[in-house]
C-alpha positions as CSV (number, residue, x, y, z in Angstrom):
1,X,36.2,-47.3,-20.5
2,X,33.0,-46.0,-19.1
3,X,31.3,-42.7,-19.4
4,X,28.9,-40.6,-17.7
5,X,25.4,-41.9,-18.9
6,X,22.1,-40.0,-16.8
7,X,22.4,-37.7,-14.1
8,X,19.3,-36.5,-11.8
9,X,16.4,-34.6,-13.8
10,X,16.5,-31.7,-11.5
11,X,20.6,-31.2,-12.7
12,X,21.3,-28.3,-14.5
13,X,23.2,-28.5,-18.0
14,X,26.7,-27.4,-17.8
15,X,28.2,-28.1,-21.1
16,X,27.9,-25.3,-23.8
17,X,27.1,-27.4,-26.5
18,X,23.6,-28.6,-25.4
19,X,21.5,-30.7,-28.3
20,X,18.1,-32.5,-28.4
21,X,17.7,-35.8,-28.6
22,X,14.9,-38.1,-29.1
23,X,13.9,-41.7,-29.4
24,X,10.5,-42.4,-30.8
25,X,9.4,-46.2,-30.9
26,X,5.9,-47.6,-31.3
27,X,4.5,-46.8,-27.8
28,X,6.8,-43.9,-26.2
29,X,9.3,-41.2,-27.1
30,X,11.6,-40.1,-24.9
31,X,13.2,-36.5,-25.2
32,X,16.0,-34.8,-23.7
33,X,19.2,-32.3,-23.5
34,X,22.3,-33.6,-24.2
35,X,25.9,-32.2,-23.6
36,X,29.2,-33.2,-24.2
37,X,31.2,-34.0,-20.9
38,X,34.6,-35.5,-20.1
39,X,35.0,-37.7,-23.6
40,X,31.2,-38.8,-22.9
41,X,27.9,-38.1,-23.0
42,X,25.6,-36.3,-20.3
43,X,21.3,-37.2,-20.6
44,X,19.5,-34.9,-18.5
45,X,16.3,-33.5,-18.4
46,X,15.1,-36.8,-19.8
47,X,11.2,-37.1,-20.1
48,X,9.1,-39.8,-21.4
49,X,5.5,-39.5,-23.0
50,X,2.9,-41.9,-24.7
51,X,2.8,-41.3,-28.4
52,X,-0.6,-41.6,-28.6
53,X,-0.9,-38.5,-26.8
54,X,0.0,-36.4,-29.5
55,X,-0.4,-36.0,-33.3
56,X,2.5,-35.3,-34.7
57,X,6.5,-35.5,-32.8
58,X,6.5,-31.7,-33.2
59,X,3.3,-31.6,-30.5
60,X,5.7,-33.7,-28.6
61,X,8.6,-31.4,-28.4
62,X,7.0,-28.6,-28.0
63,X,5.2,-29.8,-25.4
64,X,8.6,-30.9,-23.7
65,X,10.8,-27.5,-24.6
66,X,7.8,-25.8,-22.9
67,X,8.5,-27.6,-19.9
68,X,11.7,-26.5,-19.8
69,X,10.9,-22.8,-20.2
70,X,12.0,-22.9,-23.6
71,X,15.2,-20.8,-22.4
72,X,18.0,-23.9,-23.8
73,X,19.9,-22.3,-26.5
74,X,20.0,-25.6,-28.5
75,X,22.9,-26.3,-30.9
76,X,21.5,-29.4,-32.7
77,X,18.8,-31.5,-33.3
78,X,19.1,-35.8,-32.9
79,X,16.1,-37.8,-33.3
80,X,16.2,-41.7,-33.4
81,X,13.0,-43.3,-34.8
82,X,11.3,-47.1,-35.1
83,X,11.8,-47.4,-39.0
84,X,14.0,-47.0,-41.8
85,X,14.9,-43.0,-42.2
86,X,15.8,-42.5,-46.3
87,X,16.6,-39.0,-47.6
88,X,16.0,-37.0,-44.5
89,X,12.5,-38.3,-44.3
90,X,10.6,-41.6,-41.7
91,X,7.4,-42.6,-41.1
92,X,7.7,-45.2,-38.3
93,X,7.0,-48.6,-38.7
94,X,4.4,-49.1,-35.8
95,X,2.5,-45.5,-35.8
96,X,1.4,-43.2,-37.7
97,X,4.2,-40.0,-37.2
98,X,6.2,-38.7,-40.0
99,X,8.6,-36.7,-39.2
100,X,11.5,-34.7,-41.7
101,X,14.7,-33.4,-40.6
102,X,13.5,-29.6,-42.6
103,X,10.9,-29.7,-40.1
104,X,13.0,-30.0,-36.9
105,X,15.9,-27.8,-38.0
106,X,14.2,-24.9,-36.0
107,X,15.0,-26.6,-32.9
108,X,18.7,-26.0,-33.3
109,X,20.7,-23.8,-34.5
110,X,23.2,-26.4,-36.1
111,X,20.6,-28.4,-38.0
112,X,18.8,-31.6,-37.5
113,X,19.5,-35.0,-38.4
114,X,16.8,-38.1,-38.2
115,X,18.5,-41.8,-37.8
116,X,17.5,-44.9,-36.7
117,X,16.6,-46.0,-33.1
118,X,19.0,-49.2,-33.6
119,X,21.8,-46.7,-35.3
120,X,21.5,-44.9,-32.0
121,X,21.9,-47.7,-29.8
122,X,24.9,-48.6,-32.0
123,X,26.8,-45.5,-31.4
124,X,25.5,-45.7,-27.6
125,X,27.8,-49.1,-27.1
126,X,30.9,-47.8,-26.3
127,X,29.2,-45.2,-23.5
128,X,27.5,-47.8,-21.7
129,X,29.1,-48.3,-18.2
130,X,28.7,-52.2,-17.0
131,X,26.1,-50.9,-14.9
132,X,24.0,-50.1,-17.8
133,X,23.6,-53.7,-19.0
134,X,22.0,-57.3,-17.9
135,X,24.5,-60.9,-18.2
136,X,22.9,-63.3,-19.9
137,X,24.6,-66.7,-19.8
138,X,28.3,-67.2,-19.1
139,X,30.7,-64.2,-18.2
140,X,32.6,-64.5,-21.8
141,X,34.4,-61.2,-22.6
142,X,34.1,-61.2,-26.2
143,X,36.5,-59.7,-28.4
144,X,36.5,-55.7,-28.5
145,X,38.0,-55.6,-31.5
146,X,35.0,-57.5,-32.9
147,X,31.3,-56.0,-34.1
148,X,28.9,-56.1,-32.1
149,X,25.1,-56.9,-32.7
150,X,22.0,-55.3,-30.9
151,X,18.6,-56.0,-31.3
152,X,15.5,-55.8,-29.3
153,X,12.1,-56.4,-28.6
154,X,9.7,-53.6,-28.2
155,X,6.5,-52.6,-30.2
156,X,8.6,-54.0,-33.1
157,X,11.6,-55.8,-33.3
158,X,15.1,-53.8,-34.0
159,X,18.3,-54.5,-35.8
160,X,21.7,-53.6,-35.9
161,X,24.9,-53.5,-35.4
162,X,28.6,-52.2,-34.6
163,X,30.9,-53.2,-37.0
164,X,34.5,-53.1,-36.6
165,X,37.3,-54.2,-39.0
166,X,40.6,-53.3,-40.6
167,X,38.8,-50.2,-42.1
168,X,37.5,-49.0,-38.9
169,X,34.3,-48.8,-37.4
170,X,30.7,-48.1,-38.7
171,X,27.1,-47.8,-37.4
172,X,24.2,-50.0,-39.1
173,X,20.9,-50.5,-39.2
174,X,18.7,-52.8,-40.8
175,X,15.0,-53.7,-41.2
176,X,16.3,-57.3,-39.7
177,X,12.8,-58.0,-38.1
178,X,11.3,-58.1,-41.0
179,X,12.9,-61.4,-41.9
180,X,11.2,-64.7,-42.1
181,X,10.5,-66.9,-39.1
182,X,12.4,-70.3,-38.7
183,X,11.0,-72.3,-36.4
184,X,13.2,-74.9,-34.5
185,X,11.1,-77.6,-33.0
186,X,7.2,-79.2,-34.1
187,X,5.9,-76.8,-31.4
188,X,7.3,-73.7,-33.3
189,X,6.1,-75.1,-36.7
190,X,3.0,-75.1,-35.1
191,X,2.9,-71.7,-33.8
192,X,4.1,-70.8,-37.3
193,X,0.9,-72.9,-39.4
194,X,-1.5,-71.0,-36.9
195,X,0.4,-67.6,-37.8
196,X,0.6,-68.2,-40.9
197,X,-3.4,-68.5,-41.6
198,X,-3.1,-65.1,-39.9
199,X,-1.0,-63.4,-41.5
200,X,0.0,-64.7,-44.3
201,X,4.0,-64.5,-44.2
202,X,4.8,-64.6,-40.9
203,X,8.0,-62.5,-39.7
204,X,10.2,-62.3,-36.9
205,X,8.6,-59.5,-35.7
206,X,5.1,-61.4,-35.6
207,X,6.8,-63.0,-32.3
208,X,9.7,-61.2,-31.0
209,X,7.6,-57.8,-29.6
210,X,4.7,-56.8,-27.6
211,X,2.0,-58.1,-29.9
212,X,4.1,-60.7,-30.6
213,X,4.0,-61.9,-27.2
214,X,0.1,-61.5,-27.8
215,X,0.6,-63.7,-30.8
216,X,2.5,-66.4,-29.1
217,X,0.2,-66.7,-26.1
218,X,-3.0,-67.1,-28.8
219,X,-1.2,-69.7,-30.8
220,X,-0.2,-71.8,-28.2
221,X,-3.9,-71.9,-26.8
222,X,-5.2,-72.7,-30.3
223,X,-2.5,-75.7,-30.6
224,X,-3.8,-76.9,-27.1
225,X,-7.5,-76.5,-28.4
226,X,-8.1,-74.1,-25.2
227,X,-10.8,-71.3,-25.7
228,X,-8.4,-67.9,-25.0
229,X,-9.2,-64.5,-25.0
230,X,-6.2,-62.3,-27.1
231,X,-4.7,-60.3,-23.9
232,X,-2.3,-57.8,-24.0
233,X,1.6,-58.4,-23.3
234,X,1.0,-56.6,-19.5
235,X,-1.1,-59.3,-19.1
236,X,0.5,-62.2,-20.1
237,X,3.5,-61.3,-17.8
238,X,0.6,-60.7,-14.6
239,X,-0.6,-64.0,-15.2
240,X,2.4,-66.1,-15.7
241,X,3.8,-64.2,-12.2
242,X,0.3,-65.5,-10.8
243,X,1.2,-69.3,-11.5
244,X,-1.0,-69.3,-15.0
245,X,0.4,-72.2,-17.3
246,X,-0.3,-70.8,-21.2
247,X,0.9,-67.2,-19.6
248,X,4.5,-68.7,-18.8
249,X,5.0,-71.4,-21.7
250,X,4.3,-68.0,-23.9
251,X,6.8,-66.5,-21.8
252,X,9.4,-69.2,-21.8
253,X,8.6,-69.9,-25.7
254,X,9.5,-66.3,-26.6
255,X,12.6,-66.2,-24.9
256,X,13.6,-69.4,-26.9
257,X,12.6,-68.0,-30.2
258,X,14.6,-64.9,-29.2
259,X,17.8,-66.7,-28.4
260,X,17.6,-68.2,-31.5
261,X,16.9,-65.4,-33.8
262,X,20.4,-63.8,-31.1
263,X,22.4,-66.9,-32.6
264,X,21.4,-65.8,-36.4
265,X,22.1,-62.4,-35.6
266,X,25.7,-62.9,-34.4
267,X,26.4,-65.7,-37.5
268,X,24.9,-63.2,-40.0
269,X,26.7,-59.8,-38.5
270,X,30.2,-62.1,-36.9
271,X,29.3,-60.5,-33.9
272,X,31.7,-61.7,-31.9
273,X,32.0,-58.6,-29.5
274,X,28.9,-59.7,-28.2
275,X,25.0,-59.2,-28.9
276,X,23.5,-56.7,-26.6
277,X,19.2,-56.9,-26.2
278,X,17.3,-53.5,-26.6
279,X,13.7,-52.7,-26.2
280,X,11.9,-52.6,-23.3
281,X,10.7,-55.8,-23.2
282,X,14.4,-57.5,-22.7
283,X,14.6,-56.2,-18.9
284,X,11.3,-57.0,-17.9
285,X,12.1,-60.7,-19.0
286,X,15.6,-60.4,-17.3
287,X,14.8,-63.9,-15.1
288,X,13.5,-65.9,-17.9
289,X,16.3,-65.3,-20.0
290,X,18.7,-65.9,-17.7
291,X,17.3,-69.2,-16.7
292,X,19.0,-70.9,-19.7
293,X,17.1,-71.5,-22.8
294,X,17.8,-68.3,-24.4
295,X,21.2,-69.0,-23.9
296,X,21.4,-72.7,-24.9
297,X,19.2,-71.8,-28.3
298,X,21.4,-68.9,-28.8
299,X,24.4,-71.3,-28.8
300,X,22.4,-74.4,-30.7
301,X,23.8,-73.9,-34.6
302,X,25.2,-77.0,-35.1
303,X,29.4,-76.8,-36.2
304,X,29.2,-73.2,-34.8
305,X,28.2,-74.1,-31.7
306,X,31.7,-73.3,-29.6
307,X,32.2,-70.0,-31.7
308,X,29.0,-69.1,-30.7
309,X,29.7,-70.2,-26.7
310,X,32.4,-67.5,-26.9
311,X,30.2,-64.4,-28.1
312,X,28.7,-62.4,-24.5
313,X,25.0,-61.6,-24.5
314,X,23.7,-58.7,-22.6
315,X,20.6,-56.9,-21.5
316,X,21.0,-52.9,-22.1
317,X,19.1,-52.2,-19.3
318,X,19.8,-48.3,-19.3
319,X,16.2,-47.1,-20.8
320,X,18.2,-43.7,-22.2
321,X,20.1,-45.6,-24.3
322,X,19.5,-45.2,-27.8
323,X,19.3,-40.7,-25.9
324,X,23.0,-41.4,-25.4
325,X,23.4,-42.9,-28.8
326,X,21.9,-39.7,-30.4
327,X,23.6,-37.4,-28.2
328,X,26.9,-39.3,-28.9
329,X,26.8,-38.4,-32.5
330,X,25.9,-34.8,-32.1
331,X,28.1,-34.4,-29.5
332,X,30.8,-36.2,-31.8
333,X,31.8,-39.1,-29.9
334,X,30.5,-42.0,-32.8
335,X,32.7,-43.9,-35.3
336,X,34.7,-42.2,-37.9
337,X,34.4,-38.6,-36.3
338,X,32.4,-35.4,-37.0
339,X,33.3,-35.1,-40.3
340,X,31.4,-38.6,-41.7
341,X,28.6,-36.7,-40.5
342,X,28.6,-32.9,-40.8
343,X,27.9,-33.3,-44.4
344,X,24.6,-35.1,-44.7
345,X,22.7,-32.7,-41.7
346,X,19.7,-30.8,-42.5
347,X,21.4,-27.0,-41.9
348,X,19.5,-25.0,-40.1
């Protein structure tokens, strides 16, 4: 079933239940108004702004709510931040922002709550429309029935996942990208010995995001003995797109390393609803990871191979995403109902 995911910014809000929502990575946050429509979720109003542009996430939404006029009667606060939220409290991984749900209960006048990004793009699975996501690979349904794994490349890299099972369903998330790097071939044991003079203990993270990407491109010039400046991700996809070599084996090499690290991801959760790719930097790759090796890596575990071949892998290409995901659970619509939930809020 598909739900109402975005509507024009200029809409006005015609729910009465109307709730803020954020997601807050490494590089943007993205804030909103969300309402309750028709067994869905409505996003509107949706802004985006560079973190770096402000101090703290209260500059940020202040900034926004000014936009609006500050004349939204809000009945709830979501936010969905890069890094793991314990006891109402996050500072995100990749920046320096701290933010508390006691300091955003003023927003709304049912309280606040503070969860992960990938928790949000976990309750937003079931409200994404087939227009909201990118095929990789063969058109295999999955099983519905089944959890379902999303993870994505950004400024970090995220983890989580859907799980369904005789007890019902449940939203997780985990610090996943924190795990160690396997490489699979002498070229990836290679990028790994030049990481790992780096940094030490090299994570998955280290290559699957935006300074991973940096990362890769660097250590595959230093494995060819090439003299190479350290560029920025932007870069590295302007060059490859302008014929440069080292600029489109980084680009082909991260989308292998990512299919793999798909395949663990669907062994270690049983994912076999599918595994769906947040982060931004999954749609702007769209052609080289449907050219094939993502897919063939993802598939490559050896006995598990054809349980693997049956397990869907998608793009979320619907930037409001992990908005609907947070809107979703104020709004009510997540697994296990209101009640799970209610409990644990900061009260306004």
């Amino acid at each position: 079933m598909s739900h109402p995911t975005s509507t024009p910014e200029d809409d006005a809000p015609t729910a009465t239940q109307t709730y803020l929502v954020g997601d807050i990575g490494g590089t943007n946050c993205r804030l909103a108004l969300a309402t309750a429509e028709r067994g869905g979720v409505r996003i509107e109003f949706a802004r985006r702004y560079r973190c770096a542009d402000f101090s703290t996430a209260a500059e940020a939404i202040d900034n926004y709510l000014d936009a609006l006029g500050r004349k939204i009667s809000l009945s709830a606060t979501v936010i969905a931040v890069a890094g793991p939220v314990s006891g109402g409290l996050v500072q995100s991984t990749n920046m320096p922002w701290r933010l508390c749900e006691a300091d955003l209960r003023g927003y709304g006048a049912g309280g606040a709550k503070l969860i992960n990004d990938y928790t949000a793009l976990g309750l937003a699975l079931d409200h994404l429309s087939e227009q909201d996501t990118i095929r990789i690979g063969p058109d295999v349904p999955g099983d519905k029935a089944e959890t379902v794994a999303v993870i994505g490349a950004g400024t970090g890299f995220g983890v989580g996942a859907l799980t369904r099972g005789v007890g019902g369903q449940a939203v997780i998330a985990t610090e996943g990208g924190h795990v160690s790097f396997a490489p699979v071939d002498e070229v990836e044991l290679e990028i790994l010995r030049v990481l790992r003079s780096r940094f030490g203990r090299v994570s998955v993270e280290r290559l699957l995001s935006g300074p991973g990407l940096t990362n890769i491109h660097a250590a595959l010039a230093e494995i060819d003995g090439v003299a190479c400046i350290e560029i920025l991700p932007e870069e590295i996809f302007r060059q490859a797109e302008s014929g440069d070599a080292l600029s489109r084996r980084a680009l082909e090499r991260f989308c292998c390393i990512y299919g793999s690290v798909a395949g663990d991801m669907a062994l270690v959760y049983g994912a076999r609803g599918g595994v769906f790719l947040g982060g931004g930097i999954a749609p702007a790759l769209a052609t080289y990871l449907q050219a094939g090796e993502f897919r063939r890596r993802f598939e490559d575990k050896g006995r598990f191979r054809d349980y693997l071949a049956s397990v869907p892998t998608r793009i979320i290409s619907n930037t409001n995403a992990a908005l609907l995901g947070a809107g979703a659970l104020a709004a009510g619509f997540f697994p296990g109902g209101p009640r799970t939930i209610v409990n644990s809020w900061t009260k306004a």
